[in-house]
N, C-alpha and C positions, 0 to 999 in steps of 0.2 A: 471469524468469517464475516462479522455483522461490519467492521470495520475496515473490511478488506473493500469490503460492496459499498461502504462511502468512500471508500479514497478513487473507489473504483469510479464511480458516479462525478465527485468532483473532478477528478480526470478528464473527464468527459465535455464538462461544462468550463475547466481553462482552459483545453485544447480548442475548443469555440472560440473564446474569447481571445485569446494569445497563439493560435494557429503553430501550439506547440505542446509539448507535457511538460508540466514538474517533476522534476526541476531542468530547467531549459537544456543542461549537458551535466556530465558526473551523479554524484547523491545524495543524497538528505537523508539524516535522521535524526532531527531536533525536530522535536512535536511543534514546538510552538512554533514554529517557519512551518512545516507542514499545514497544521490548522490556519496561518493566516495566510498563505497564498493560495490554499485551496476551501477556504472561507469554510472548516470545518470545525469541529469541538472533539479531536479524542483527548481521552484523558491523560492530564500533563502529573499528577502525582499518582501516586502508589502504583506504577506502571506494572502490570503487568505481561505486555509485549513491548516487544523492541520495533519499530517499521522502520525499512530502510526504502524509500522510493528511487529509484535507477533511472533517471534521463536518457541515459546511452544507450538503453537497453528494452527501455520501455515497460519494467514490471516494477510493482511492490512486495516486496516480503515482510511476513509478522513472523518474529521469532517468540515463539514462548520464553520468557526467563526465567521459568521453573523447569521445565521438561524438555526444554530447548526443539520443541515441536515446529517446524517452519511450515506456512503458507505460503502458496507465490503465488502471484495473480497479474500476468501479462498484460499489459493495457494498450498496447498497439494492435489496429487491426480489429477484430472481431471482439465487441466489450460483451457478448453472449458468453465468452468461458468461461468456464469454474475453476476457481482458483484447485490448485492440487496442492497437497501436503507429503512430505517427507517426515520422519522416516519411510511408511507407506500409509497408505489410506487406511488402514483397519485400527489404527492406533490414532487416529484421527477422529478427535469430536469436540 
């Protein structure tokens, strides 16, 4: 979640700046496009989540790659939400 709330954050501060999200349309999920167009540091080896950012759609998702746990975290609109977790919240931490 620590990393959903910086993507979530720099979201914030390119939509200022570029009067738009990352990535401008379609998705990304190469970290290191991620950390340089959102001028952030997640970590590029021994990955433990997958993040795919959605343009179209305006969310991030972290896929766990052990337990395949997803986060999504909406970014258009109201940046107050809290990300939600599938399968369901109780197996979420």
């Amino acid at each position: 979640k620590a990393n959903l709330a910086l993507i979530h954050a720099a979201e914030k501060i390119y939509r200022m700046e570029y009067s738009g999200y990352f990535p401008p349309s379609g998705t990304n999920v190469v970290v290191s496009d991620i950390n340089s167009y959102l001028k952030i540091a997640l970590p590029t080896t021994s990955l433990n989540w997958t993040y795919l950012l959605d343009g179209t759609n305006n969310q991030t998702t972290a896929t766990r790659n052990t337990n395949l746990r997803i986060w999504t975290l909406n970014f258009s609109g109201n940046f107050s939400d809290a990300p939600t977790c599938s399968p369901n919240n109780s197996t979420c931490y």
